[in-house]
N, C-alpha and C positions, 0 to 999 in steps of 0.2 A: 541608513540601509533599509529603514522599514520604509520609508518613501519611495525607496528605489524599488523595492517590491510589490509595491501597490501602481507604481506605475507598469510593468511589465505585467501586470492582471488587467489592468484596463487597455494596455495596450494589446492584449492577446483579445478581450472582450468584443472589441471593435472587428476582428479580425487577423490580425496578425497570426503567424503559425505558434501555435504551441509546444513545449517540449517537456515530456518528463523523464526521469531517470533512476538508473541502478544504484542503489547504494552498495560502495565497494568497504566494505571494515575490515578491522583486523582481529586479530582472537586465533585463527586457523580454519573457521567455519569456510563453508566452499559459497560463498556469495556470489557466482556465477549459475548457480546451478537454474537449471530451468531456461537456456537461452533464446527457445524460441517464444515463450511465455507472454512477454509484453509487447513483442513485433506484433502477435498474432493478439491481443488484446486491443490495443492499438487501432488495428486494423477492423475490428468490429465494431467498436466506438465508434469508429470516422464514419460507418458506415450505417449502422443504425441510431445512433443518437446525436448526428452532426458535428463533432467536435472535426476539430479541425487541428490532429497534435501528429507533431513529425512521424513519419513511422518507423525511424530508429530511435529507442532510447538513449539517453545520455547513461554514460558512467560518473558517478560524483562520490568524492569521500567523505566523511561526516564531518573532518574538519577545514574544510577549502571552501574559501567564501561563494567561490558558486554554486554551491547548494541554495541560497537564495534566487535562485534564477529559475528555479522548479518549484510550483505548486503542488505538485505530488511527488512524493521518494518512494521509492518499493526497497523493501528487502529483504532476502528469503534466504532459504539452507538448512543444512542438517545439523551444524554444529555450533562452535563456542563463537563468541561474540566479545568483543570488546574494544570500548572506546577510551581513548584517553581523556585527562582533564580537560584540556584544548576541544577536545570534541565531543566531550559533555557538554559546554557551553556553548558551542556554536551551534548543537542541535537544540539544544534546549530555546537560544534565540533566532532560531528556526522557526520552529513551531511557534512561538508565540508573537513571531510577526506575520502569521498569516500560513506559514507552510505547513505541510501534513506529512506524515511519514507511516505507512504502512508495511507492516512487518506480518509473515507469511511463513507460521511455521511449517517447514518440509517436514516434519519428523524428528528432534533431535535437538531443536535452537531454543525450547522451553524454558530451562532453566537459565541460561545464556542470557537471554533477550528482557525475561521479567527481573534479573538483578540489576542491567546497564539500563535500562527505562529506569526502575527505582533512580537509578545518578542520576538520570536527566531531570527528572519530575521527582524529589526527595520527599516533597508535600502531599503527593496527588495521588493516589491509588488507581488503577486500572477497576473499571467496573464495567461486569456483562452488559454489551447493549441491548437492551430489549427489542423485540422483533417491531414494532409501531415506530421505530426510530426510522426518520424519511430515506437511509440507505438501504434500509431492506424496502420502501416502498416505490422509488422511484428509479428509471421509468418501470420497472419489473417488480413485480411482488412477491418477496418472499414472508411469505405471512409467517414461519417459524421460526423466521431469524434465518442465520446461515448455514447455507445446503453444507449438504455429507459431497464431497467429491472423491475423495481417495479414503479408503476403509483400510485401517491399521491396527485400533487399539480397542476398537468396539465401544470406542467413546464419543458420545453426540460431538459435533463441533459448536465450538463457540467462540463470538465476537469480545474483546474485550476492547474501550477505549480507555483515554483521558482526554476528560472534558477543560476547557481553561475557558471561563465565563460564558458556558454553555455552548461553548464551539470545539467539536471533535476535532481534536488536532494530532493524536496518534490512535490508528488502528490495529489492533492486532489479532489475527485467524488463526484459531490454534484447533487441531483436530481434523482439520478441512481440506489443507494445501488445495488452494485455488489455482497455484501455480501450474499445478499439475495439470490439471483441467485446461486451463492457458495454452500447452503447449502442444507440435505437433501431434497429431493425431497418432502415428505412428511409434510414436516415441515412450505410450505407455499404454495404446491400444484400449484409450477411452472410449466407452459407446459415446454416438454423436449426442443421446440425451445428455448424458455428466458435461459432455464439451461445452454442450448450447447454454447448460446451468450456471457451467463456474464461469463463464463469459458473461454472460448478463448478469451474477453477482460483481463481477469485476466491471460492469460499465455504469453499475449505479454506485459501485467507489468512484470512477470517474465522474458520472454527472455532480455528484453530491460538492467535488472538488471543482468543478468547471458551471454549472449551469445555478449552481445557488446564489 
């Protein structure tokens, strides 16, 4: 399986169209929320830093082997989260054959999200990335680590990964919702600065997955 995903990176490398997708879970959290979010990220990627990835996202569940087929998973919401044994292990050898999984707290999925990572990673602690880490630098600089997009709690936002042999394999925005920023403009009546921000934080999650 991990062959078969390294060919589908070099075959997207060359060329080929790219795809990445939603992660659909269960728990009762609403993992749809934000639908216009990754069309419209998508769509800025292709266009400012030449990727060349579908511009509809896929839907994929944490335990169906096609998760493999995507080098990046997003997954957002306000609530509870949870994965079964089946798809503890299937994300867990996910990530560690190459895929990346990005989790985007909306408000809500905190507590959720940092108990089911613990399942997946039982060894591995989540640690703040520092802002000199190459996603806050490329191709956009955010020299302070990750912007403020939506104001809630009056609490700076911060990045949290897990490293596995010094390669970021799960990302997670807590304080921030990027997603928000992501989505129609109309839909939360962001100024076009917060838009333009949490977009190019979100394309150098993409370059960091596609261009490294």
């Amino acid at each position: 399986m991990k062959k078969l995903f390294f060919l589908l990176l070099f075959l997207t490398s060359i060329g080929f169209s790219q795809e990445i997708a939603l992660l659909k879970y269960n728990g009762g959290g609403d993992w749809y929320a934000n639908p216009t979010s990754l069309p419209n990220l998508i769509k800025y990627a292709n266009q400012t830093i030449n990727t060349n990835i579908k511009s509809k996202p896929a839907t994929v569940e944490p335990g169906s082997p096609d998760i493999f087929g995507y080098p990046f998973v997003h997954m957002t919401g306000h609530g509870n989260v949870v994965f079964s044994d089946a798809e503890i292990i299937n994300l867990r050898n996910y990530m560690l054959s190459g895929g990346f999984l990005h989790a985007d707290d909306n408000y809500g999925m905190d507590q959720y999200i940092r108990r089911e990572i613990k399942r997946v990673f039982p060894n591995n602690d989540m640690v703040e990335i520092p802002a000199n880490h190459p996603i806050f630098q490329k191709p956009n600089v955010f020299a302070k680590g990750l912007p403020k997009i939506h104001e809630h709690d009056n609490k700076r936002p911060q990045a949290f990964g897990i490293f596995i042999e010094n390669r970021l394999v799960f990302l997670y925005t807590f304080e921030c919702d990027l997603g928000d920023g992501w989505e129609d403009q109309e839909v939360h009546n962001n100024p076009k600065e917060i838009r333009e921000k949490a977009l190019k934080m979100g394309t150098n999650i993409l370059n960091y997955i596609f261009k490294n």
